[in-house]
C-alpha positions as CSV (number, residue, x, y, z in Angstrom):
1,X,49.8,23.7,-23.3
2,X,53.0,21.9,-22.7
3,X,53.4,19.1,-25.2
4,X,54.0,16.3,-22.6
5,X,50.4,17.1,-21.5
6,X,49.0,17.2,-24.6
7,X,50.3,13.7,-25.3
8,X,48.6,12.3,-22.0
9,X,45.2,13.8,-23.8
10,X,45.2,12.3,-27.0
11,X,47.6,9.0,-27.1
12,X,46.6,7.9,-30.0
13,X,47.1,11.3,-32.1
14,X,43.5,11.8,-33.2
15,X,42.1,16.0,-33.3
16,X,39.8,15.5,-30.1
17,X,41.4,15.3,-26.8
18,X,40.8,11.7,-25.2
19,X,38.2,11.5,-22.4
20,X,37.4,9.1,-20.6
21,X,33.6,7.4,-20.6
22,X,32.1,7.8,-17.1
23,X,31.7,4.3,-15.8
24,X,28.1,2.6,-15.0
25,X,29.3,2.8,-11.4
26,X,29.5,6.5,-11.2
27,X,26.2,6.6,-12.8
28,X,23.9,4.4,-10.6
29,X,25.7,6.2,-7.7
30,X,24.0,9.3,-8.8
31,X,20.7,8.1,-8.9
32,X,18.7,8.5,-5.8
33,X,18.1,5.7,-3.3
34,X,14.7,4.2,-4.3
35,X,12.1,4.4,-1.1
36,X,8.9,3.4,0.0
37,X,6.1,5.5,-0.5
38,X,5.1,6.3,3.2
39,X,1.5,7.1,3.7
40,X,0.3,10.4,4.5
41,X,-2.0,9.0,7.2
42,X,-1.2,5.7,8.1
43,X,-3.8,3.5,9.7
44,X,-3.1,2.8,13.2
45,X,-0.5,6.2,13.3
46,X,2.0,3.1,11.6
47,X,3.7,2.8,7.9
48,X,2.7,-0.2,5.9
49,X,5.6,-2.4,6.2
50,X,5.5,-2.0,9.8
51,X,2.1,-2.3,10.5
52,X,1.8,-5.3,8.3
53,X,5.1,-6.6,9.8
54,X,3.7,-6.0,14.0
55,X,0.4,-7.9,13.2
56,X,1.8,-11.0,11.5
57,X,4.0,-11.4,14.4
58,X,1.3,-10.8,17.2
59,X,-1.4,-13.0,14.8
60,X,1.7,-15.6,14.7
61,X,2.1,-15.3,18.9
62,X,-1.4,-15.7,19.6
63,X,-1.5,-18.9,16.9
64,X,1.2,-20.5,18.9
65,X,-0.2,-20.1,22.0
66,X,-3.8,-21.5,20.7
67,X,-1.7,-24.3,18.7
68,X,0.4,-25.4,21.8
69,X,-2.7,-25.7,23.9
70,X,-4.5,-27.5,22.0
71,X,-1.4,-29.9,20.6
72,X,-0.5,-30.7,24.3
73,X,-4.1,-31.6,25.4
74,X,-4.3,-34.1,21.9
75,X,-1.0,-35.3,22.9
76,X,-2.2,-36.1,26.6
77,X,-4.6,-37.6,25.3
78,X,-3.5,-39.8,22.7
79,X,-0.7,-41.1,25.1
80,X,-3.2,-41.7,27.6
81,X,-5.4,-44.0,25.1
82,X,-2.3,-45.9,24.1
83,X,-1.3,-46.9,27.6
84,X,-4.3,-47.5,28.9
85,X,-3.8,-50.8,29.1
86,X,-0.3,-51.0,30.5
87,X,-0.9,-48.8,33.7
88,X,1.4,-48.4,35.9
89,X,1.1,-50.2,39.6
90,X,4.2,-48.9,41.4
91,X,5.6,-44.8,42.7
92,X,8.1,-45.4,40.1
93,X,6.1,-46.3,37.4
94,X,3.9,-43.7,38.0
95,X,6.9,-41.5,38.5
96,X,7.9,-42.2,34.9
97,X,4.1,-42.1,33.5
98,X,3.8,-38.8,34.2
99,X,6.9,-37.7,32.8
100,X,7.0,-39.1,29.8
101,X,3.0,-38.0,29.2
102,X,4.4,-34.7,30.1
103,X,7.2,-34.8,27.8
104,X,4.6,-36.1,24.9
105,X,2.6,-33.1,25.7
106,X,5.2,-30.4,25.3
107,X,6.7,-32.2,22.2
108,X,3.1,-32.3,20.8
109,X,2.0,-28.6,21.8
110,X,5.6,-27.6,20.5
111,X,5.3,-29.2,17.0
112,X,1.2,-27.9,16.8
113,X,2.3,-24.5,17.8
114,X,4.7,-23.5,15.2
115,X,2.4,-25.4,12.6
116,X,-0.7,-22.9,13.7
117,X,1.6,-19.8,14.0
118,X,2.8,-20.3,10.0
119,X,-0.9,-20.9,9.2
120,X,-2.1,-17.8,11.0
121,X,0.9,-15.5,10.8
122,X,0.7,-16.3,6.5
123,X,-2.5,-15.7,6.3
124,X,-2.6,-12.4,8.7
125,X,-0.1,-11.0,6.3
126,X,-1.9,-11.6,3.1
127,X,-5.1,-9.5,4.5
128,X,-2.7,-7.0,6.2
129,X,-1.1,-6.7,2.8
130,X,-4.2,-6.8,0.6
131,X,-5.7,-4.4,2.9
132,X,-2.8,-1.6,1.9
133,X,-2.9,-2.3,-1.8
134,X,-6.7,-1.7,-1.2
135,X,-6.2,1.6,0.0
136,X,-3.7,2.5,-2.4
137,X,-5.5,1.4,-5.6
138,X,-8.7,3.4,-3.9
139,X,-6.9,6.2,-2.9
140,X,-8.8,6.0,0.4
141,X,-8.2,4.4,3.7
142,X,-11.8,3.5,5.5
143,X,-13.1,0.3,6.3
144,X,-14.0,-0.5,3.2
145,X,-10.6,-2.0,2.1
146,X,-10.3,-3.9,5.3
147,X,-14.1,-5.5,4.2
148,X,-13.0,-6.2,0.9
149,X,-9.1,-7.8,2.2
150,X,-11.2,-9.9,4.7
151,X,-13.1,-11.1,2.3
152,X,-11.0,-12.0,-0.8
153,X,-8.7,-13.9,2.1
154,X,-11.9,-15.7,3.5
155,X,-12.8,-17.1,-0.1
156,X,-9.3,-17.7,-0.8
157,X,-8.9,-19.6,2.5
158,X,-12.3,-21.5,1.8
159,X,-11.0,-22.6,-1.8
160,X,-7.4,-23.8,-0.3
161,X,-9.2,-26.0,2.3
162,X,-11.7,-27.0,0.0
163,X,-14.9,-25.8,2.1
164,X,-18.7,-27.1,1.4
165,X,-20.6,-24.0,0.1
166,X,-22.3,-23.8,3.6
167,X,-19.0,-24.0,6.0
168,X,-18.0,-21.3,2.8
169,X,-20.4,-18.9,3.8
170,X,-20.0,-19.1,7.6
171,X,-16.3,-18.5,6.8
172,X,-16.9,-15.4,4.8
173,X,-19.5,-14.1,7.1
174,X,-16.5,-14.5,9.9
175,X,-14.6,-12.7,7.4
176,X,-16.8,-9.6,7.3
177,X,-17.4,-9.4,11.0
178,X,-14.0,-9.2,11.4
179,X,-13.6,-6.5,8.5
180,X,-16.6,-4.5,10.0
181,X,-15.2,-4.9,13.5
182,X,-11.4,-4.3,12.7
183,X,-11.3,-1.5,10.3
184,X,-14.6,0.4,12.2
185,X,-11.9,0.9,15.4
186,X,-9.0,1.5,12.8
187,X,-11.7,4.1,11.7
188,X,-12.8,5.5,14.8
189,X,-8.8,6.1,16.0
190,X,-8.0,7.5,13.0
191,X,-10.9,10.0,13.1
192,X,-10.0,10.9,16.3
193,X,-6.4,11.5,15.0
194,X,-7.7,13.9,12.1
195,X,-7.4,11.1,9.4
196,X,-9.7,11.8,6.6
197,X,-12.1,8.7,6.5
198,X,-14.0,9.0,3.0
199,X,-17.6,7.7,3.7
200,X,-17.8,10.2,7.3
201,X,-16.7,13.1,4.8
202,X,-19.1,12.0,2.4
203,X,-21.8,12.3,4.6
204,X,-21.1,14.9,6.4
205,X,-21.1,16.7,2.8
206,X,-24.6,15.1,2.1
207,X,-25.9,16.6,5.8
208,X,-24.1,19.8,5.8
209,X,-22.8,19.6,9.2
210,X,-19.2,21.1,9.4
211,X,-16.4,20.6,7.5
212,X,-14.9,17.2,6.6
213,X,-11.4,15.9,7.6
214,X,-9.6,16.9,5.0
215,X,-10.7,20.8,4.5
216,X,-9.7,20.6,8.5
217,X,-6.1,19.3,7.9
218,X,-6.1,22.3,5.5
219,X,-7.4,25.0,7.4
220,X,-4.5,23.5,10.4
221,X,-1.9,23.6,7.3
222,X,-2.6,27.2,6.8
């Protein structure tokens, strides 16, 4: 080895040649990009995030639209109380009644809708999301997890708003109406699909009628 070279190896004189130490950002690089465990039958044919993600926004949409309904009606009407007793008795005042009742209405409709869409839209996501960790902690996707999501977020929404123990119960019998109704169609299109659903294979183990689901997704894999 030429002398000069060895010098640029060890500087300092030492026995070992001098290597460098790989740096921390050479390191991390290496490591693979950390992903989200996709499921290996989505409900609705969608991924978590993006199924939870689609129905906040459409629950959202629709609680704007119910908001800004009933905001601009309240707002009609309140103006109309307060000025009942300064109408109007010329085109021009009428003229300018109307508009600024309707401007009142679409400020108040406006201002109710967004307030309704946060309310629906946060609490659409916290069932959507409960309803995933459900399935993941059960290792099953049925309608069992969306029973149990609709009614932790029912209780939870009763305690927030500070229910009686009778409006209480209506809201968590709302909550598993909507559990039974929602995740028995997530159910049905899913079993349609070839998504194993646990209670249909159960029973159909229990009857002896056919295979379940899942020894058909085999038999297809093979």
């Amino acid at each position: 080895m030429d002398p000069a070279n060895a010098n640029l190896l060890n500087p300092a004189g030492a026995s070992r040649p001098y290597v460098a130490a790989p740096s921390s950002s050479s390191s991390s690089s290496s490591l693979p990009p950390a992903q989200f465990p996709h499921d290996s039958h989505p409900r609705l044919s969608l991924v978590s995030p993006t199924r939870i993600t689609a129905g906040s926004v459409v629950s959202a949409l629709i609680g704007f639209s119910l908001g800004a309904t009933q905001g601009g009606n309240t707002a009609q009407l309140r103006f109309r109380a307060e000025h009942a007793h300064k109408m109007p008795d010329s085109t021009a005042g009428w003229y300018l009644y109307h508009k600024t009742k309707n401007y009142h209405a679409m400020q108040g409709g406006i201002r109710e809708g967004f307030k309704m869409a946060a309310r629906t839209g946060f609490w659409s996501c916290m069932a959507l999301s409960l309803e995933s960790t459900v399935d993941r902690c059960r290792g099953a996707t049925d309608m069992f997890s969306t029973i149990i999501a609709s009614l932790t977020v029912a209780g939870a929404f009763s305690i927030w708003h500070r229910f009686s123990v009778s409006t209480a119960a209506r809201t968590a019998k709302s909550g598993l109406l909507f559990g039974i109704v929602y995740g028995g169609i997530q159910d049905l299109l899913g079993l349609a699909r070839g998504r194993p659903i646990g209670y249909v294979d159960f029973v159909r183990r229990r009857l002896g009628r056919g295979p379940t689901t899942s020894a058909l997704d085999d038999r297809d894999a093979r």
